[in-house]
N, C-alpha and C positions, 0 to 999 in steps of 0.2 A: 435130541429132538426128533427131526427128522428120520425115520417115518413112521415112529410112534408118535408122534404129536398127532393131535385129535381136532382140526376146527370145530369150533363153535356151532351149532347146525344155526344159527343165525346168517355166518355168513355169509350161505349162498342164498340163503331165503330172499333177501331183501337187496338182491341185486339190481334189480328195477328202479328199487328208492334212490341206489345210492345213483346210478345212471342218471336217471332223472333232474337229481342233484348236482352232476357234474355239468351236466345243458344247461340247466338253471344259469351256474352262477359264468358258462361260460358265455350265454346269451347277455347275460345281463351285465358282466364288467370286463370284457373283454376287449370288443369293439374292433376286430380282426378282420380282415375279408375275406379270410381264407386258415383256418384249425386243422390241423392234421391227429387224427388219435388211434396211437400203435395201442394197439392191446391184445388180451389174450383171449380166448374163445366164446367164453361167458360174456363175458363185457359184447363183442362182438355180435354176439346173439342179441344181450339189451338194450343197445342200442337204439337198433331199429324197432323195437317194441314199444319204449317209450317214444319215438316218433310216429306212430302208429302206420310204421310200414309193416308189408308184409313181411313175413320170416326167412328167411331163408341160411344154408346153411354153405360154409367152406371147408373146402382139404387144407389140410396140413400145409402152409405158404402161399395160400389166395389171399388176397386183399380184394376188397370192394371200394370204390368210391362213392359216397353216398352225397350230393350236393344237397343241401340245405339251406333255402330262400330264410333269412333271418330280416323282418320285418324292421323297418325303420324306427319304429318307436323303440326295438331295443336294441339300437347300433347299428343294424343294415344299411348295406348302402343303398341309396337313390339312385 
């Protein structure tokens, strides 16, 4: 496989949708005070795209904290 395996040129395309996707369902069934999400560089760029923060980018073993006020009607706390 590896590293003549070929992704799908889908995959990276629609990495926004799938980010998006992963908010969605963890706003909506979750019900946590506090999510932590390790990921890899893409995703980390997505993130904040779909939150409509601004861009910004990391070295090789930065982490950012991004806090995210999640509304009461979809499990926030009061």
């Amino acid at each position: 496989m590896f590293p003549r395996y070929r992704f799908d040129e889908n995959f990276t395309k629609h990495v926004d949708a799938r980010s998006k996707a992963v908010l969605d369902d963890i706003f909506n069934n979750d019900g946590k005070a506090w999510v932590s999400i390790i990921s890899h560089s893409g995703e980390i760029r997505s993130l904040p795209s779909v939150l409509g923060h601004r861009p910004f980018g990391l070295s090789t073993g930065q982490a950012v904290p991004v806090p995210i006020p999640i509304p009461v009607e979809f499990g926030g706390v009061r």
